[in-house]
C-alpha positions in Angstrom: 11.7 19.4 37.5 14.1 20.5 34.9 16.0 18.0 32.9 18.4 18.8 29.9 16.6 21.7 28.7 13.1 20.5 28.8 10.8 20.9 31.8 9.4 17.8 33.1 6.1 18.6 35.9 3.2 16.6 37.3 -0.2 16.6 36.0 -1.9 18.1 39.2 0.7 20.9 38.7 -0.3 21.8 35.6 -3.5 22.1 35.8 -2.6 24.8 38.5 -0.5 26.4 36.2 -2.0 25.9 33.0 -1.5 29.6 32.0 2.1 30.2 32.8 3.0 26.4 30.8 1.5 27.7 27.9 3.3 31.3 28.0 6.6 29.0 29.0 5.7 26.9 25.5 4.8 30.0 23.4 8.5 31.2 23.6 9.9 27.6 22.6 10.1 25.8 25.7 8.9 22.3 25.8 7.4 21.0 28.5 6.5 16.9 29.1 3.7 16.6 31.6 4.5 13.3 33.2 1.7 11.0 35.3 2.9 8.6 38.0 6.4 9.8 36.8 6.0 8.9 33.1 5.6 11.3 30.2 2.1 11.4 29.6 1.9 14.8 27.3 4.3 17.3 25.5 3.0 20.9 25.8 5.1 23.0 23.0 4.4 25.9 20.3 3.3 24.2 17.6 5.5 26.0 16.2 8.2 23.4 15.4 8.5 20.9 12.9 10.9 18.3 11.6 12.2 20.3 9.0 9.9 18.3 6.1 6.8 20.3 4.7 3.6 18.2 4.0 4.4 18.6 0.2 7.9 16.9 1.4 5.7 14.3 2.9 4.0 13.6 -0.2 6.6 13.3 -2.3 8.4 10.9 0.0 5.5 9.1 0.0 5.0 8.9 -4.0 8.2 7.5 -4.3 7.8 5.1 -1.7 5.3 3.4 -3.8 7.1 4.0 -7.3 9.6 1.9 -6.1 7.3 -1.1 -4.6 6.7 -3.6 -7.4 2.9 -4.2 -7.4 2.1 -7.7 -7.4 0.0 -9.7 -10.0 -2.6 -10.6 -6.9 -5.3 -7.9 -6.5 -5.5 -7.0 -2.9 -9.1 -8.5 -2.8 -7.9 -11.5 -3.9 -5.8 -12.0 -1.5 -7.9 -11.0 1.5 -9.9 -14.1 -0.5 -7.0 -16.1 0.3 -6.8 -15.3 3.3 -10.7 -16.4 4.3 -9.9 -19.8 2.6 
């Protein structure tokens, strides 16, 4: 069933037409394979990606933790605590 540009079908469906999903997929559609009704899988290209490259990623990551004060408690320490 088709539902605001993304094609929505049953499990026992596509397994019967595996083949012609993935063709579908390869030219940018995306299909959610749904089971009892509820999405269950997304079949796409691979192809698409949020716009961030993994060096992105990284970077947003690095100054994630430049910014987070480190306390004065090692982490062992506190997992120490923790068992106390």
């Amino acid at each position: 069933m088709e539902m605001s540009g993304t094609l929505h079908i049953g499990t026992f469906e596509a397994k019967n037409k595996l083949s012609s999903l993935v063709d579908q997929a390869s030219k940018g559609s995306r299909i959610w394979i749904t089971k009892r009704g509820k999405r269950a899988a997304l079949l796409s290209s691979g192809v698409e990606h949020l716009g961030k490259t993994d060096m992105d990623l990284v970077a947003s990551f690095r100054q994630i933790r430049k910014r987070s004060q480190s306390g004065k408690d090692s982490l062992k320490s506190l997992i120490e605590v923790g068992r106390r």
